[in-house]
C-alpha positions, 0 to 999 in steps of 0.5 A: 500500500502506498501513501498516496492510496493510503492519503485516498482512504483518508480523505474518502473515509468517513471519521465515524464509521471509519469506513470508505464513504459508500454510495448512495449515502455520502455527505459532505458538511459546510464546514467540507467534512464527509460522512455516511448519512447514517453516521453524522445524522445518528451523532446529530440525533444525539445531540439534538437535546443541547439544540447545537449540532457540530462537526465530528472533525473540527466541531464547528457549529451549526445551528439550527441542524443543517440539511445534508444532501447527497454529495455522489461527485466524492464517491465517484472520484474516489472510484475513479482514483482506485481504479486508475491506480490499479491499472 
C-alpha cells in the first residue's frame, strides 16, 4: 500500500464509521467534512437535546441542524482514483 492510496482512504473515509464513504449515502458538511448519512445524522440525533449540532472533525457549529444532501461527485472520484491506480 502506498501513501498516496493510503492519503485516498483518508480523505474518502468517513471519521465515524471509519469506513470508505459508500454510495448512495455520502455527505459532505459546510464546514467540507464527509460522512455516511447514517453516521453524522445518528451523532446529530444525539445531540439534538443541547439544540447545537457540530462537526465530528473540527466541531464547528451549526445551528439550527443543517440539511445534508447527497454529495455522489466524492464517491465517484474516489472510484475513479482506485481504479486508475490499479491499472
Amino acid at each position: 500500500l502506498n501513501t498516496t492510496s493510503c492519503l485516498d482512504r483518508e480523505t474518502f473515509s468517513c471519521s465515524i464509521s471509519l469506513d470508505l464513504l459508500k454510495d448512495p449515502d455520502p455527505v459532505t458538511t459546510s464546514c467540507g467534512h464527509s460522512y455516511c448519512m447514517k453516521c453524522i445524522q445518528t451523532n446529530w440525533d444525539e445531540e439534538d437535546q443541547k439544540g447545537i449540532h457540530s462537526c465530528p472533525q473540527c466541531r464547528e457549529t451549526f445551528t439550527p441542524r443543517p440539511v445534508l444532501k447527497k454529495d455522489a461527485i466524492n464517491v465517484e472520484t474516489f472510484f475513479f482514483h482506485d481504479f486508475y491506480n490499479k491499472l
